[in-house]
VMD Tcl script that draws the C-alpha trace (Angstrom):
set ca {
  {-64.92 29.73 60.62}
  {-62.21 27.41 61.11}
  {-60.07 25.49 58.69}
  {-57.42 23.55 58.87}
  {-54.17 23.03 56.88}
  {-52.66 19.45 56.85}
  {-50.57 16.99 54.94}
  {-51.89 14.41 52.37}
  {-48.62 12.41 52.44}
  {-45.80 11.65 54.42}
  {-45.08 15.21 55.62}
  {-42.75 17.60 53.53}
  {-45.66 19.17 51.52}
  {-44.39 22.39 51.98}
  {-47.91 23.00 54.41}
  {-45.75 26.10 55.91}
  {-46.00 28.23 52.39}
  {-49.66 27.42 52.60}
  {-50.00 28.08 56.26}
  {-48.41 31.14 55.99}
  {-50.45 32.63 53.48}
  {-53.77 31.69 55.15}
  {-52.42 33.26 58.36}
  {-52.50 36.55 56.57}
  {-55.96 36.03 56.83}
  {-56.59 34.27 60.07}
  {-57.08 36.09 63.52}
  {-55.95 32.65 65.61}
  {-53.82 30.15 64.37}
  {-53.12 26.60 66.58}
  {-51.07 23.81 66.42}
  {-52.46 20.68 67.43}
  {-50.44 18.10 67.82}
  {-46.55 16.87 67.16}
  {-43.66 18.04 68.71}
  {-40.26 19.54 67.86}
  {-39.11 16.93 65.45}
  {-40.65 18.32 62.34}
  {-40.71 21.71 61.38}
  {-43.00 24.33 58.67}
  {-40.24 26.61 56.27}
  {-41.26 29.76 55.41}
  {-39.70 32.51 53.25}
  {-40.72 36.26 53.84}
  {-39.56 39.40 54.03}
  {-37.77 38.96 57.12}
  {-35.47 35.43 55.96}
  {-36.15 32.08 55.62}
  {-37.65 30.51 58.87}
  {-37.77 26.88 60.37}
  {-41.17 26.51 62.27}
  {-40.82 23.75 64.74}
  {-43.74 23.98 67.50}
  {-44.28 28.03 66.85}
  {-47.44 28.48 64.89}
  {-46.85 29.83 61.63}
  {-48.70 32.99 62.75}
  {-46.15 34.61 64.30}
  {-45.48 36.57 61.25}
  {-47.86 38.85 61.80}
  {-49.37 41.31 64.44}
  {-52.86 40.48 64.11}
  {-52.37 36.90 64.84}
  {-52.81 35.13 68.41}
  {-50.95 31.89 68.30}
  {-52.04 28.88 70.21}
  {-50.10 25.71 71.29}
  {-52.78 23.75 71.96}
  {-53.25 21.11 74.38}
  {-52.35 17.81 71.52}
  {-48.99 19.10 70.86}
  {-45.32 17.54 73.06}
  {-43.87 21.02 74.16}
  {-40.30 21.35 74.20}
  {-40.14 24.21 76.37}
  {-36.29 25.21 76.12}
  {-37.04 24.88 72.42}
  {-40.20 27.22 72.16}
  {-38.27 29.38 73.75}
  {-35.35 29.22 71.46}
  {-37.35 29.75 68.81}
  {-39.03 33.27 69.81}
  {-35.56 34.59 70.55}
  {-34.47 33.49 67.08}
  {-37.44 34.87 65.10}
  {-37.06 38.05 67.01}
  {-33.22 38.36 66.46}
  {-34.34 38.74 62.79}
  {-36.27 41.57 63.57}
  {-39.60 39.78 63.86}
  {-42.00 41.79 66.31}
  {-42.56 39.98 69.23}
  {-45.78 37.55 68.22}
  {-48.09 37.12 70.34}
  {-48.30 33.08 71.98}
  {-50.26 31.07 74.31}
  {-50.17 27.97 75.47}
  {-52.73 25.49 76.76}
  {-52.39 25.16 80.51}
  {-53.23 21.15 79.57}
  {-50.13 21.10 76.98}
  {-47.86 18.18 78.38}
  {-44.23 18.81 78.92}
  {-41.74 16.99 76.71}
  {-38.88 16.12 79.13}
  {-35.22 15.99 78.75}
  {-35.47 12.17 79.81}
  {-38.00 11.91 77.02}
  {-35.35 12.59 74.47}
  {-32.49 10.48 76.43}
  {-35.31 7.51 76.26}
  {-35.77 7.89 72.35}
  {-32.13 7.81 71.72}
  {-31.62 4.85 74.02}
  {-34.26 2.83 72.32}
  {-33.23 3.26 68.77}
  {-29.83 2.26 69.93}
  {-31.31 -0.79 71.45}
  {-33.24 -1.48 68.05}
  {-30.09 -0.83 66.05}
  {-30.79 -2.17 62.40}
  {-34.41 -2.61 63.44}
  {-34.81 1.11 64.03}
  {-37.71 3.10 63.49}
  {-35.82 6.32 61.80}
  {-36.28 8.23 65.01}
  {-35.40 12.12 64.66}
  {-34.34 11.42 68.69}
  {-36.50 14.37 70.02}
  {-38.12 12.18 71.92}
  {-41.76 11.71 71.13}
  {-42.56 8.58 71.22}
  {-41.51 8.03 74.98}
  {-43.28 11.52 75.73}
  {-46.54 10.37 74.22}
  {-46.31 7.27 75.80}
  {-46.16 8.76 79.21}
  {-48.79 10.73 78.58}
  {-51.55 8.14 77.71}
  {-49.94 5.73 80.24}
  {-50.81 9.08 82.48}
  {-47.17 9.29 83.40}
  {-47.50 12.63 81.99}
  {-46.81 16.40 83.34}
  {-49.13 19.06 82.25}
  {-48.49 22.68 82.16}
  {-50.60 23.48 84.77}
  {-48.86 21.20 87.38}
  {-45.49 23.45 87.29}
  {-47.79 25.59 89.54}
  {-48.40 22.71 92.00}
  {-44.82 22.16 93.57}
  {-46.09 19.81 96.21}
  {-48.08 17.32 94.26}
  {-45.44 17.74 91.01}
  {-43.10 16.50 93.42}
  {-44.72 12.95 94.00}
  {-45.43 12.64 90.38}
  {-42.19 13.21 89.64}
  {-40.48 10.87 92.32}
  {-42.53 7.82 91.03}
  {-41.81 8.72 87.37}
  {-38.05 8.11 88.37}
  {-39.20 4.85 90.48}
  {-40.54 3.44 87.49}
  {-38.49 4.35 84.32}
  {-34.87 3.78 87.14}
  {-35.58 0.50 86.57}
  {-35.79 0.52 82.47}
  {-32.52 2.61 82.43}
  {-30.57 0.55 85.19}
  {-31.78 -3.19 83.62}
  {-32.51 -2.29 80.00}
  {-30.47 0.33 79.28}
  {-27.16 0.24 81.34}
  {-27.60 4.18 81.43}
  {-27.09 6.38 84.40}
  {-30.82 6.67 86.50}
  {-32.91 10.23 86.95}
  {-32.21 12.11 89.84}
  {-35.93 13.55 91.45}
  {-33.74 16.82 92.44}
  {-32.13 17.47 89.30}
  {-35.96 16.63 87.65}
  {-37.46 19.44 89.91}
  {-34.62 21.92 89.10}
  {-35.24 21.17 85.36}
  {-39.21 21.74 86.13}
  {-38.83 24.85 87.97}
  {-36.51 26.68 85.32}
  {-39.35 25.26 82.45}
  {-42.06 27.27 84.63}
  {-40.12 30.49 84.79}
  {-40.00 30.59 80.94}
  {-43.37 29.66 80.25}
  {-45.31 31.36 82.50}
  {-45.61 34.52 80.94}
  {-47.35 32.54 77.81}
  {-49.89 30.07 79.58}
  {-53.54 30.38 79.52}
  {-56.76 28.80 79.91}
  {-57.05 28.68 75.91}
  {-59.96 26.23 76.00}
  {-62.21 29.33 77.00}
  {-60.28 31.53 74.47}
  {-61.12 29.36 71.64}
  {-64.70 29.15 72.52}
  {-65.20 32.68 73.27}
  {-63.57 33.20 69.52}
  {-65.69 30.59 68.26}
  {-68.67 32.70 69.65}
  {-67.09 35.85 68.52}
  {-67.14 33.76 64.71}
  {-63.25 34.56 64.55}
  {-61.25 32.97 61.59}
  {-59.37 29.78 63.09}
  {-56.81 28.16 61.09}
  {-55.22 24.62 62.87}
  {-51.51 23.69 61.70}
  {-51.18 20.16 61.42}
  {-47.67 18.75 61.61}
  {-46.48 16.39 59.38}
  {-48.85 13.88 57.12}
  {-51.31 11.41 57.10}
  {-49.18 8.07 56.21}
  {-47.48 9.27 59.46}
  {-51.33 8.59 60.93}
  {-50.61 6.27 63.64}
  {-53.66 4.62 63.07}
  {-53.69 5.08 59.36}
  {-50.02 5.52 57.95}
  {-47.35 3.29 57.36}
  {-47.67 1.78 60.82}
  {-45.33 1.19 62.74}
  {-42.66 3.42 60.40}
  {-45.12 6.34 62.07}
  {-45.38 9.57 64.52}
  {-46.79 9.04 67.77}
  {-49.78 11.87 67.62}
  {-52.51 11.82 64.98}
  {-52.07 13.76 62.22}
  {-55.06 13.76 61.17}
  {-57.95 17.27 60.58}
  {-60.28 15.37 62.94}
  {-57.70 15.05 65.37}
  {-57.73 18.92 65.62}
  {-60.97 18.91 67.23}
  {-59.17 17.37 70.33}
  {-55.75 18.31 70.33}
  {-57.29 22.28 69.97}
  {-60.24 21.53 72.25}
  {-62.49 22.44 69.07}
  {-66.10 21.15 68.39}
  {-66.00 18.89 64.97}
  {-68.73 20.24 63.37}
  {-66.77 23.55 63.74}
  {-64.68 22.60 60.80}
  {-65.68 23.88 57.66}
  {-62.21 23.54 55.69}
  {-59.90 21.24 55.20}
  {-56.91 22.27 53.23}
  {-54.66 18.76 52.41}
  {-51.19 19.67 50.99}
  {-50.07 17.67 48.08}
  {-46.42 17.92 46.53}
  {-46.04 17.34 42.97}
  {-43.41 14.58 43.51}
  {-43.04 12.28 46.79}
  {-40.66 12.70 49.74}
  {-40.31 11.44 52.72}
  {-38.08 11.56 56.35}
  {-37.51 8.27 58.34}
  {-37.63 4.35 57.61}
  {-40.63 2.43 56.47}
  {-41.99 1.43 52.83}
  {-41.97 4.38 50.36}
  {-43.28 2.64 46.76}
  {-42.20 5.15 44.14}
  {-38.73 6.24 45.86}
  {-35.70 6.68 42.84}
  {-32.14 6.40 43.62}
  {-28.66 7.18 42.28}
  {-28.65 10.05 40.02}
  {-31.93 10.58 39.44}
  {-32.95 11.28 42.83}
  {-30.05 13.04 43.53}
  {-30.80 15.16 40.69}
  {-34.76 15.85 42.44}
  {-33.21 16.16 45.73}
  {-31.16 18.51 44.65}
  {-33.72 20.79 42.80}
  {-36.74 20.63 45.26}
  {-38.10 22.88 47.76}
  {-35.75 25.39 48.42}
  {-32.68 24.80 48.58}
  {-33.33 21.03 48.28}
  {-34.97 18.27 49.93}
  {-33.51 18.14 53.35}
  {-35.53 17.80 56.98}
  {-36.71 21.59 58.51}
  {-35.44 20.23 61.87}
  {-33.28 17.61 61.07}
  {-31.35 18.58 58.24}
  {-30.94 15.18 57.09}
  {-31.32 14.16 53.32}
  {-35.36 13.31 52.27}
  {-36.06 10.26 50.11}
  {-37.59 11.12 47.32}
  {-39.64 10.03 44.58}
  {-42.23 10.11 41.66}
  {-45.73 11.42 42.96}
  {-47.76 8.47 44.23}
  {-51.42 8.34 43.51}
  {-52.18 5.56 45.65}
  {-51.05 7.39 48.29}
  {-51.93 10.71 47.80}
  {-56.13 9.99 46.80}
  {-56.00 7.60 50.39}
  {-54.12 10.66 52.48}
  {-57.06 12.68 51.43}
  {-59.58 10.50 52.00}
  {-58.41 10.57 55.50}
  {-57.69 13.76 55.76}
  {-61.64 14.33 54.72}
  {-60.01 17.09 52.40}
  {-62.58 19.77 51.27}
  {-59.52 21.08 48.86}
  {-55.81 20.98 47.54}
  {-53.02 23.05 47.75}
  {-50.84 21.75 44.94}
  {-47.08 22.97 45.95}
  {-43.50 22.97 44.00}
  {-44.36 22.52 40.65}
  {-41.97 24.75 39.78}
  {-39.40 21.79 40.52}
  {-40.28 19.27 37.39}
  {-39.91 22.00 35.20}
  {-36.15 20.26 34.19}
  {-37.81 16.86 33.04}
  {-38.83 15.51 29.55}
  {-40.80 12.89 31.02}
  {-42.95 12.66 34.87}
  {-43.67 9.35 35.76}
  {-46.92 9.09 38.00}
  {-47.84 6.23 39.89}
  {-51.23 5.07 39.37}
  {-51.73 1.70 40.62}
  {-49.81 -1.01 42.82}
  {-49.13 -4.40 41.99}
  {-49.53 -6.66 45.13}
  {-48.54 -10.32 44.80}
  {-49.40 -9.99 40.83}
  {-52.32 -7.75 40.92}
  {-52.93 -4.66 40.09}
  {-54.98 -2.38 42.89}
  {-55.64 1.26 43.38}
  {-56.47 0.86 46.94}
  {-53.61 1.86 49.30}
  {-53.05 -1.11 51.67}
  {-52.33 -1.67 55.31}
  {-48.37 -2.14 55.76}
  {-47.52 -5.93 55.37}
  {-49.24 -5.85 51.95}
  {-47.28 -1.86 51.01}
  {-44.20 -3.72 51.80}
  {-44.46 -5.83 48.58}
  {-46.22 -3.33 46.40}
  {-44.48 -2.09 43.34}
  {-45.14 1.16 41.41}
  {-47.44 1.31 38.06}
  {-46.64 4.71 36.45}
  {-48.24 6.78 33.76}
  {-46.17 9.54 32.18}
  {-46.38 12.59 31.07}
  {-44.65 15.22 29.14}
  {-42.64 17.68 30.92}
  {-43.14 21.72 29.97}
  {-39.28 22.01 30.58}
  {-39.75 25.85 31.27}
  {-39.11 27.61 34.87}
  {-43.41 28.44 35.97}
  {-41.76 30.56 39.19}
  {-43.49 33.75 38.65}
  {-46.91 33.01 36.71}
  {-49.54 34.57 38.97}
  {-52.26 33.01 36.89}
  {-53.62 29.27 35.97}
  {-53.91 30.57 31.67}
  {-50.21 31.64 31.64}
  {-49.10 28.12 32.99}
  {-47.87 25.89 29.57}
  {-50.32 23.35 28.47}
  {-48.37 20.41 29.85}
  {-48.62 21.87 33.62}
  {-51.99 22.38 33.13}
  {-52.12 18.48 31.88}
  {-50.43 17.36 35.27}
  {-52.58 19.07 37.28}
  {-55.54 18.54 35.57}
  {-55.03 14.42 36.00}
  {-54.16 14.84 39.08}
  {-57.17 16.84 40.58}
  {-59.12 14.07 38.47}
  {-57.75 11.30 39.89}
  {-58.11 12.34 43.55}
  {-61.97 13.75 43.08}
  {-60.62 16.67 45.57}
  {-60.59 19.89 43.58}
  {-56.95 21.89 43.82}
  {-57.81 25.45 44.50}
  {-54.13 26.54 45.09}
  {-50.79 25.79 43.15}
  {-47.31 26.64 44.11}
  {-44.72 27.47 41.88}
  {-42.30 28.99 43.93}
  {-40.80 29.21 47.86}
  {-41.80 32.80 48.37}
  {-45.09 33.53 49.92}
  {-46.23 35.82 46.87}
  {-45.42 32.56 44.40}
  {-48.73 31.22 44.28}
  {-51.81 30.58 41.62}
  {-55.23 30.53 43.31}
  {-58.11 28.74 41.26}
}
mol new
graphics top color blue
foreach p $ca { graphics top sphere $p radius 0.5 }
foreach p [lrange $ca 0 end-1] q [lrange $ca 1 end] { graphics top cylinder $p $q radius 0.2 }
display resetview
């Protein structure tokens, strides 16, 4: 059985509650694609935790974790982020990593930063961790794979033409200071010594679990409007974040599948540039920054300040359309419980008409918000274990909502602990 968790929106769903908890249950857990420059919080026993390419299976004994082969590894980062899970007294998980995984380079980072810089106001809202240049590489097959740290002769030639070509970008376009082949080999060499002890042909694993009928659950990373084929293109991420994707970016077979879990929040937020239709301002998104998630709306790996706004419709029935969502997990709740009135965006107007069908970007550009509202239950819900306890105006939110999407919500969160959930 495999299912896999992802995000219906723009990312921030809270997905690493909800990964968590069906990683209790899982004996494999893989993440697919993305990088370093968004991360999964989880609460448990242990602390509070911010998951950027670990698996959110590392929680537990039972659990193999898998970086699979989609995913931009940031080696001194993975690394980093075992020492710090352990420090908190985390047993040692156990990891491995897909002898095909490419290798996010430091240049890869020094190449994101230098663009947006170029771009200045034009800017794309970068987190700088350099993903876009690493995924360009790698389907311009400029790319280094895991398995060629092993190779020193042949890495060697791949890496002196990768400074031929992108010398010439930092010398004429840049005015920065050119790679040095040497100093790339040193860097390559220290990356193997860390990650050997992790790599392994995981292809085979997987399918010998597969056989085995082994509970699989894939971690997607971020949401679908950052799709770059299907979000808010080009205000996007540079891997798919789509549920099919899994099937390549885990080397899984797509009829494998049989779950997919799309994350919905009960209000909008977002991380990075590009058009965001129901986003508030001034005090009254302060006041919802403030409140949400836990301990507010601010990036897992960035720390900077989400936009945020009322819960988009639109949006959120398109993101699980593409998602091909099987069910929803319907997370923080808990944090409208302060309002007297939700506003829910039902509809666009585009150019003077009214449409329900989420556009391609030049026409979301122009679109502005239709709401409905609703009643707020202004009560705290953190706590209520079951669906009757919840007051009648919850029940009314989510009830609309599960309507209007045609996706039933089998899962609500009402809380940032891993034990503050409702199942349905």
């Amino acid at each position: 059985m495999v299912k896999a968790i992802v995000g219906a929106n723009w990312g921030d769903e809270g997905k690493g509650k909800i990964t968590d908890m069906f990683a209790k249950e899982s004996d494999i857990v893989i993440r697919f694609q993305g990088g370093s420059n968004a991360g999964h919080t989880i609460v448990n026993e242990h602390g509070k935790f911010a998951l950027h390419q670990l698996p959110s299976g590392v929680f537990f004994d039972h659990v193999t974790n898998i970086i699979g082969n989609g995913v931009a590894l940031n080696i001194p980062n993975l690394i980093k982020e075992i020492k710090q899970i352990e420090e908190k007294g985390v047993k040692k998980p156990k990891i491995l990593v897909s002898d095909r995984t490419q290798i996010l380079m430091s240049y890869h980072i020094l190449f994101d930063k230098y663009e947006e810089e170029r771009l200045s106001k034009k800017q794309f809202g970068s987190t700088k961790s350099g993903i876009a240049p690493f995924y360009s590489d790698k389907y311009y097959k400029r790319g280094l794979q895991i398995n060629d740290l092993f190779y020193e002769d042949s890495l060697r030639e791949k890496v002196e033409e990768i400074c031929t070509i992108k010398n010439v970008t930092l010398k004429y376009l840049y005015n920065k200071p050119e790679l040095d082949p040497d100093e790339l080999m040193k860097e390559l060499m220290e990356y193997k010594r860390e990650i050997e002890p992790y790599v392994a042909n995981t292809f085979e694993f997987i399918h010998k679990a597969l056989d085995e009928d082994k509970k699989i659950l894939l971690e997607g990373q971020l949401g679908a409007l950052k799709d770059p084929d299907f979000g808010i293109y080009p205000y996007v991420t540079s891997s798919s974040t789509l549920a099919g994707f899994g099937t390549v970016g885990a080397g899984i077979p797509p009829y494998k599948i049989t779950d997919v879990i799309s994350v919905v929040k009960a209000y909008s937020s977002a991380v990075g540039a590009g058009p965001f239709v129901t986003e508030i301002f001034g005090e009254e998104g302060d006041e919802l920054r403030r409140r949400g998630g836990d301990g507010g709306e601010y990036g897992a790996t960035t720390g900077r300040p989400r936009r945020v706004g009322w819960l988009d419709m639109v949006a959120t029935r398109y993101g699980c359309k593409a998602q091909g969502a099987t069910e929803i997990a319907f997370t923080v709740l808990d944090v409208l419980g302060y309002l007297d009135t939700i506003p829910v965006c039902v509809a666009y107007e585009i150019d003077g008409k009214e449409t329900k069908e989420f556009p391609a970007n030049a026409q979301l550009e122009k679109a502005k918000p239709i709401f409905k509202y609703f009643p707020g239950w202004k009560c705290d819900i953190r706590g209520i274990k079951e669906y009757k306890d919840l007051p009648q105006n919850a029940k009314n939110y989510i009830k609309f909502v599960e309507e209007y999407i045609n996706v039933p919500i089998k899962l609500i969160s009402n809380g940032p602990r891993r034990d503050d959930i409702i199942r349905l």
